[in-house]
C-alpha positions in Angstrom: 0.0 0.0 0.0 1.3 3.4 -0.9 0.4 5.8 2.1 0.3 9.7 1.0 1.6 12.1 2.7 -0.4 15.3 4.3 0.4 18.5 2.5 0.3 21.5 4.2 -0.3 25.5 2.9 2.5 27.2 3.0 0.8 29.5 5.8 0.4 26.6 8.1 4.2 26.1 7.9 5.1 29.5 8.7 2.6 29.6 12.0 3.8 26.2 12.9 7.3 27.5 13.0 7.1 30.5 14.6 5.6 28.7 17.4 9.1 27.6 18.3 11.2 30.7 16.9 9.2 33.4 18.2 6.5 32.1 20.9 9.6 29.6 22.8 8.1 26.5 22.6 10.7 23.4 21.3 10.0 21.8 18.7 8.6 18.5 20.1 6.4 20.9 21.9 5.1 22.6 18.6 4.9 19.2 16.7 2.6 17.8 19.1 0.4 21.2 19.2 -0.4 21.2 15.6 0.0 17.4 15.0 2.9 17.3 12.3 6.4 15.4 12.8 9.4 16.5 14.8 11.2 16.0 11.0 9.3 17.9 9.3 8.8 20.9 12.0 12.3 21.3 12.3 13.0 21.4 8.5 10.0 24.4 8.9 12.0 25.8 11.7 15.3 25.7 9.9 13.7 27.2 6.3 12.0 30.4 8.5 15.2 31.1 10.1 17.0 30.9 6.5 14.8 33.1 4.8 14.7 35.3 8.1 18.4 35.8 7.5 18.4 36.7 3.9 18.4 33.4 2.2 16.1 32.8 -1.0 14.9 28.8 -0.7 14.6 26.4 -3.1 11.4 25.4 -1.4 7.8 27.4 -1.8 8.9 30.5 0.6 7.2 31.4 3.6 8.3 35.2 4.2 6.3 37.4 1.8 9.5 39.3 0.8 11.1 35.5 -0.5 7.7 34.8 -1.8 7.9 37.6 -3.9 11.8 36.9 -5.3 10.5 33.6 -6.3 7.7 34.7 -8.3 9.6 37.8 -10.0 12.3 34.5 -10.6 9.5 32.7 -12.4 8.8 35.6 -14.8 12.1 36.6 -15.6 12.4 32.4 -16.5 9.3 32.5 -18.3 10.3 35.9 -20.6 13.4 34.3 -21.4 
């Protein structure tokens, strides 16, 4: 049986991590608060504080300021 994975907005991500870089709680904490895996929490965690510190991801953004790069990216890509 192939099991498939929950998806999550991006939105969702971004609160989810904040809970443990802004509100203090850790991340096993947060990942039983909004019922998501320590793994994929901390990989949240770790992408906010990236783009927090100037980073563009390769991954859908969750700042609106990265969010915009990547779709200003995707147009300069699509007019070339």
């Amino acid at each position: 049986m192939n099991k498939q994975r929950p998806t999550y907005s991006v939105q969702f991500k971004k609160e989810a991590a904040e809970l443990v870089i802004d509100k203090g709680y850790s991340i096993q904490e947060a990942s039983s608060a909004v019922g998501v895996s320590i793994t994929a929490l901390r990989r949240w965690v770790h992408q906010l504080q990236s783009e927090r510190g100037g980073e563009t991801p390769l991954a859908k953004a969750m700042s609106a300021e990265h969010l915009r790069i990547q779709e200003l990216e995707a147009k300069i890509k699509q007019i070339e």
